[in-house]
N, C-alpha and C positions, 0 to 999 in steps of 0.2 A: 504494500500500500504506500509505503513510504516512496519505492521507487516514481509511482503513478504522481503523488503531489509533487515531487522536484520536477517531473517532466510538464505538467500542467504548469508549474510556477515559471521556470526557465522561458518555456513554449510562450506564454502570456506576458513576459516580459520583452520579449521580440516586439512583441503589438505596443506595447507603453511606451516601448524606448522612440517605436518609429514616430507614433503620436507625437511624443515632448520633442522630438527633434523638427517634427513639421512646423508645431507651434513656434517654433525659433527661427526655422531656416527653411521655404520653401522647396529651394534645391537640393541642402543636403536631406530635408527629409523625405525627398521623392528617389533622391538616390539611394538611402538606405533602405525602405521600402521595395527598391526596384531588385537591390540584390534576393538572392534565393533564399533568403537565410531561414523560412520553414521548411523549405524543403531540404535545405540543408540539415536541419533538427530533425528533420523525419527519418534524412537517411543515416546521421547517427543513431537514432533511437533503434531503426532498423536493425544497424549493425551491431551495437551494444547489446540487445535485446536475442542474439545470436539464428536472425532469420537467413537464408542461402544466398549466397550473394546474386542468384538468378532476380531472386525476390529485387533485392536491393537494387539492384541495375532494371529491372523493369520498371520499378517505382520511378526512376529518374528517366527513362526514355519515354513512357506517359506522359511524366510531367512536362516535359519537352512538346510532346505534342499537342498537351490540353492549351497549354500558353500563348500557341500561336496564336487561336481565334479570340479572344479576347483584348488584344492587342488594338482593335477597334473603339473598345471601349472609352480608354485612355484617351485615344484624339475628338472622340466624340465628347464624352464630361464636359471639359472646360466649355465646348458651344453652348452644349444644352443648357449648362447650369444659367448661363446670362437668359436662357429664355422659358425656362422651365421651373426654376428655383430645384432647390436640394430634391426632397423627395420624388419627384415626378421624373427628376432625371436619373437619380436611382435605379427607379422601376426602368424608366426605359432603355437604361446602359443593361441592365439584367435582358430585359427582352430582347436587348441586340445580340447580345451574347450567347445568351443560348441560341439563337438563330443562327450567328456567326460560325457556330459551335457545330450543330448542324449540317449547315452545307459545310463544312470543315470537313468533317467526319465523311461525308461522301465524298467530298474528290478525296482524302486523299486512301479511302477503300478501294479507290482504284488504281492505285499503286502497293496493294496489300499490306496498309496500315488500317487495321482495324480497330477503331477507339468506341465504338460501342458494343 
């Protein structure tokens, strides 16, 4: 149990630090943000947690692919927000996403990458 609260605690300190960093510095906290650094924690937890390094390398070649489509979202925000306000652009950076995500997933099935 004890393992579970350090990883919770560690894991959720990534999010606070990115926050308090944004609050200070637009740049560097879009840049720390931008690094992997949960996915980084996942694939140590992976590996400390002693799962097969197939496990561990598929986890990060996933990841790799789920990132692309999303990627739209990013340039879309800052629009939307000046005419949307916060929540409605939210929702609708979600809606594009998972669409983006979508037709993501079918082109590249046809080069036999399978993400769903």
């Amino acid at each position: 149990m004890a393992w579970i609260i350090t990883k919770y605690c560690l894991t959720a300190a990534v999010v606070v630090l990115v926050s308090e960093l944004a609050k200070r510095s637009d740049r560097l906290g879009g840049f720390v943000a931008a690094l992997p650094l949960v996915t980084v924690l996942a694939l140590i937890w992976l590996y400390v947690e002693k799962q097969p390094a197939q496990k561990i390398a598929d986890h990060a070649w996933y990841t790799f692919w789920y990132v692309v489509p999303t990627l739209p979202m990013f340039l879309l925000f800052p629009v939307l927000l000046q005419r949307l306000g916060f929540w409605a652009t939210l929702l609708a950076c979600i809606v594009i996403t998972v669409a983006c995500f979508g037709l993501f997933a079918a082109l590249v099935r046809r080069f036999g990458i399978d993400l769903l």
